[in-house]
KOLROGU-348776 format. One record per residue (C-alpha): residue in one letter; x, y, z. Coordinates in steps of 0.02 Angstrom, whole numbers. Layout:
<pts>
 rest      x      y      z
    A      X      Y      Z
...
</pts>
This chain:
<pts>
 rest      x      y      z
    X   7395   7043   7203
    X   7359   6869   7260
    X   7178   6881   7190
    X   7221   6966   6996
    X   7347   6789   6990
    X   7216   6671   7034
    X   7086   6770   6910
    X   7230   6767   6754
    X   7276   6576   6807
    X   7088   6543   6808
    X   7068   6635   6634
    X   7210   6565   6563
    X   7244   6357   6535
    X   7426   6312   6469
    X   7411   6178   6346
    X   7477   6012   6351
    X   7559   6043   6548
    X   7607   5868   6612
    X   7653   5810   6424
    X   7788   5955   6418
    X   7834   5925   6618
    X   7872   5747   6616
    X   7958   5753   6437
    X   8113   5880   6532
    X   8211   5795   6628
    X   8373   5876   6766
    X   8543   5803   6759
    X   8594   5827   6924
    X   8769   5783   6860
    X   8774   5969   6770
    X   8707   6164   6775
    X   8521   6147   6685
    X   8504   6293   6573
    X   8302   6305   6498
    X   8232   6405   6395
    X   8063   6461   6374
    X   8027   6553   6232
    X   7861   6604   6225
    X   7813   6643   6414
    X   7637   6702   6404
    X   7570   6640   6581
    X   7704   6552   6700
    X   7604   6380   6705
    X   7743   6288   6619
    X   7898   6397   6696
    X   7824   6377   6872
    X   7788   6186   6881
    X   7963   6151   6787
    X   8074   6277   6908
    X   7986   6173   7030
    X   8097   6021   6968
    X   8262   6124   6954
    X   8415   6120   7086
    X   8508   6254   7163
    X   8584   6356   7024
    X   8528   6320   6870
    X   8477   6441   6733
    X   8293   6468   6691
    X   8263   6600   6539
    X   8127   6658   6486
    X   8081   6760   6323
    X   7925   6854   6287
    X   7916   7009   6160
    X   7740   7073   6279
    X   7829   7160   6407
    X   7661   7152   6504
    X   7668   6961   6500
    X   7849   6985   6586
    X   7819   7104   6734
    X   7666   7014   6783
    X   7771   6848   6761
    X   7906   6898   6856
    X   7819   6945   7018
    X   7701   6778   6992
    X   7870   6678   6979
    X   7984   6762   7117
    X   7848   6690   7224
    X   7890   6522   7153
    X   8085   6547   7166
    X   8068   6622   7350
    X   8231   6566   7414
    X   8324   6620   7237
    X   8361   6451   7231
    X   8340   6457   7020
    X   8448   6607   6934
    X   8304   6678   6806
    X   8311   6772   6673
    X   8202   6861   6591
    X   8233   6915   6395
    X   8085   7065   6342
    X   8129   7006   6144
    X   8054   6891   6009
    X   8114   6711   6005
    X   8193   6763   5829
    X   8334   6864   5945
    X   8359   6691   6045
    X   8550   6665   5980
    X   8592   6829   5981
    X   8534   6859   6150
    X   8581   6711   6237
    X   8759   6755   6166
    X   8745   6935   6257
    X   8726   6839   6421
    X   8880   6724   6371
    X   8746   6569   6357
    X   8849   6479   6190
    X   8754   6299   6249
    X   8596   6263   6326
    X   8492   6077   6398
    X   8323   6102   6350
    X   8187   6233   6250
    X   8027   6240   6213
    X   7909   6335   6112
    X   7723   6355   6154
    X   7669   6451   5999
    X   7482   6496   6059
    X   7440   6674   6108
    X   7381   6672   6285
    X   7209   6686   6351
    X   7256   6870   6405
    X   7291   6933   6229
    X   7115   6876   6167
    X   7025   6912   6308
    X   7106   7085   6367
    X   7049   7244   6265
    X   7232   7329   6307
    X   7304   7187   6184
    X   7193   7217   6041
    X   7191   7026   5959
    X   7031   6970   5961
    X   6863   7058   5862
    X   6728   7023   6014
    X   6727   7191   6046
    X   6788   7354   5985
    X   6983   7403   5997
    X   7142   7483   5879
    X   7172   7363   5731
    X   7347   7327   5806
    X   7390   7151   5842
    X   7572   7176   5877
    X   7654   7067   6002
    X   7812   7185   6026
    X   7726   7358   6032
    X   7899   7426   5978
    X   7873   7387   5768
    X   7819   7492   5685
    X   7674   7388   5561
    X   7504   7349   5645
    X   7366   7254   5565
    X   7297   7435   5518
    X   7423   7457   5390
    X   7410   7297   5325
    X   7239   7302   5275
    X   7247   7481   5224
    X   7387   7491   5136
    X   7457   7304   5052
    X   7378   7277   4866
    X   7232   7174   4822
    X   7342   7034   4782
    X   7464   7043   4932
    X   7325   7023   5029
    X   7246   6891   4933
    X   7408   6796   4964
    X   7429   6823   5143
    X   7235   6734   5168
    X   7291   6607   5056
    X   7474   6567   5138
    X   7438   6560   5320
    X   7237   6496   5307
    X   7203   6409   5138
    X   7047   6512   5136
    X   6964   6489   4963
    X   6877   6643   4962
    X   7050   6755   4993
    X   7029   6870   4808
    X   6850   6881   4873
    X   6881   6921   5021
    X   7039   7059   4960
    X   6918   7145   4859
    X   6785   7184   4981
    X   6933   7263   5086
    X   7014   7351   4945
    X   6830   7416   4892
    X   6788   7477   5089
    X   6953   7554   5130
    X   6918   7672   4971
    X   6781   7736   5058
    X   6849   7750   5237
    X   7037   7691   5325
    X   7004   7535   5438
    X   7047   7592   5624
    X   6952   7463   5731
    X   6923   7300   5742
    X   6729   7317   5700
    X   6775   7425   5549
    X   6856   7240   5495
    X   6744   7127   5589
    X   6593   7254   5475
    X   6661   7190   5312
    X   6707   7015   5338
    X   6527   6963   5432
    X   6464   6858   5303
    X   6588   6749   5354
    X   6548   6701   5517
    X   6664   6510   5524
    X   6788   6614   5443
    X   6801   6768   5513
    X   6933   6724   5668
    X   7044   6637   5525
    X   7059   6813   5417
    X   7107   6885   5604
    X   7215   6754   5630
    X   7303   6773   5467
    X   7335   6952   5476
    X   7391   6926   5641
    X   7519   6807   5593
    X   7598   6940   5447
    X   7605   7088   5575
    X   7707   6958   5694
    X   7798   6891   5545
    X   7742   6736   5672
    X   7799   6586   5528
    X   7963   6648   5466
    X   8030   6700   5652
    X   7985   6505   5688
    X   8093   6463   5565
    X   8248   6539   5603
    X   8237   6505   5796
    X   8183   6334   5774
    X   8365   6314   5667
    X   8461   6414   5810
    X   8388   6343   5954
    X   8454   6162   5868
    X   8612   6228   5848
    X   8608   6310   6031
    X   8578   6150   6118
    X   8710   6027   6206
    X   8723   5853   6138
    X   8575   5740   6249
    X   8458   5860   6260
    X   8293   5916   6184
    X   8180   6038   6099
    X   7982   6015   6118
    X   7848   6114   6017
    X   7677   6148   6060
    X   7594   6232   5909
    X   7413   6272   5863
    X   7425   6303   5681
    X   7437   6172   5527
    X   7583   6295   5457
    X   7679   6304   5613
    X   7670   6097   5646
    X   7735   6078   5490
    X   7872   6198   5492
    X   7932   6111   5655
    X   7897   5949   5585
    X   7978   5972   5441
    X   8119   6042   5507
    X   8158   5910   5632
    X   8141   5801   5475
    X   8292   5871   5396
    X   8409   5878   5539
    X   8390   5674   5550
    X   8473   5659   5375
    X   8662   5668   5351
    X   8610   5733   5171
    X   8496   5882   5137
    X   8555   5912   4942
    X   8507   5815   4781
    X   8674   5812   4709
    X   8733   5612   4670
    X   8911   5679   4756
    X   8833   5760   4919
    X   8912   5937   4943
    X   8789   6005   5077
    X   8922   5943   5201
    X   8754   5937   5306
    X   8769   5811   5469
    X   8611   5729   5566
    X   8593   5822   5712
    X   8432   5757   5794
    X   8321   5602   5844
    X   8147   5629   5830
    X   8065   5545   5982
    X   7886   5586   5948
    X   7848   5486   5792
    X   7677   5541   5815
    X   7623   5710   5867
    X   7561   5733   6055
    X   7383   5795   6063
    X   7261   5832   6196
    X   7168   5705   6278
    X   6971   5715   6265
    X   6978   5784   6450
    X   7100   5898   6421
    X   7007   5962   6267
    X   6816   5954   6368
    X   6895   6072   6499
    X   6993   6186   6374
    X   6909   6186   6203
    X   7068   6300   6144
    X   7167   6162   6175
    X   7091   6062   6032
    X   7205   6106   5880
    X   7371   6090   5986
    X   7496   5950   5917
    X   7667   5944   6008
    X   7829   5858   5947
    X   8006   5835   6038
    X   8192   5789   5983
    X   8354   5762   6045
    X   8515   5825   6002
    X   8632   5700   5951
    X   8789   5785   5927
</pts>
């Protein structure tokens, strides 16, 4: 067992470590009660547990139940002594109030989001992300919903298509690139990767970006930020703080954007405010964090990551 963790820790390089590490502080006055919400690999749970004292609350979401089971025998190694009580949550972070609020959690000190897909899903066939090689045309994180990336690009219109390429990539060529789908699938149903891969090849800079977006409509990936990025601000105790790792232009500014608007006391355009809307946070990275040239040299995924943290002022 000791040998698959050292060949997924070696395959796998969590982004912006030490940045996220030092940012969380432990009261030692109070219970400490993190959340994780996007597990993946236990690089960041297992170096912050590491700074937790007896009995405080680690949870940990994931909606890859694979990503849990291996986690939780990886981090019971970590927590040896059960020093930490952890939890671990096999849902999407869009279920993070309502299932904090089945474990009686109403308030929590710190969360953080790493919105990357780990090295596993891209480099495993049994997850079915990438287009190297030949797998289902799935892409689901959470196995239980029902739409894959199949039915997406068999079965949305021209111009639903056409919009997803052009919300969640910019790509110029999206009614191009809608067409040639529309025109192949009339001839035979996409099943595999390479049936995709096949159609969109004279796009080669382009090609992971058409993945990517799909990907990102089957996961629903920017509206669930959304929404748990405005619960998880509500959800946390006055002090404490949220940080974001994401990879995506969309997703930074969603988070950036968001963490704009909870520093106002106003959100409405009316001359006589009625949004009744209070300033919730401080923004304490005026600029995003990025990786360092090393950082980037030794993990070339790492390149596009920007990272941004507030605190909860009331």
């Amino acid at each position: 067992m000791e040998t698959n963790f050292k060949n997924i820790e070696n395959r796998h390089i969590s982004v912006l470590l030490n940045e996220l590490v030092d940012f969380i502080s432990i009261n030692n006055d109070k219970k400490n009660i993190i959340v994780d919400t996007t597990l993946w690999i236990w690089w960041h749970a297992s170096k912050i547990i590491n700074k937790m004292k007896k009995w405080d609350i680690f949870i940990w979401f994931d909606a890859d139940i694979k990503n849990l089971e291996l986690a939780k025998i990886r981090l019971n190694e970590v927590n040896k002594e059960n020093i930490i009580n952890i939890i671990l949550i096999n849902s999407n972070f869009i279920n993070l109030k309502n299932e904090l609020n089945k474990i009686w959690i109403e308030k929590i000190t710190w969360i953080y989001y790493d919105l990357w897909l780990s090295s596993l899903h891209l480099d495993e066939a049994d997850r079915w992300f990438s287009f190297m090689l030949e797998w289902p045309l799935d892409m689901r994180l959470d196995k239980t919903k029902w739409k894959t990336a199949a039915d997406i690009v068999n079965w949305y219109t021209q111009n639903e298509l056409r919009e997803i390429f052009l919300k969640y990539w910019e790509e110029p060529g999206s009614n191009k690139i809608a067409k040639k789908i529309i025109e192949a699938r009339k001839i035979k149903k996409f099943k595999t990767t390479t049936d995709l891969s096949n159609i969109i090849q004279w796009l080669p800079k382009n090609k992971s970006r058409i993945f990517q977006a799909i990907r990102i409509e089957v996961n629903q990936e920017l509206q669930n930020l959304e929404m748990s990025l405005e619960d998880a601000i509500k959800l946390l105790d006055k002090g404490w703080k949220i940080f974001v790792i994401s990879f995506h232009s969309l997703e930074d500014r969603i988070t950036k954007n968001i963490f704009k608007k909870e520093t106002k006391d106003c959100i409405c355009s009316d001359l006589l405010c009625k949004c009744l809307h209070k300033k919730t946070l401080k923004i304490l990275t005026k600029k995003p964090i990025i990786p360092s040239e090393n950082e980037i040299q030794n993990n070339p995924r790492s390149r596009s990551a920007k990272a941004r943290c507030a605190e909860k002022l009331i």
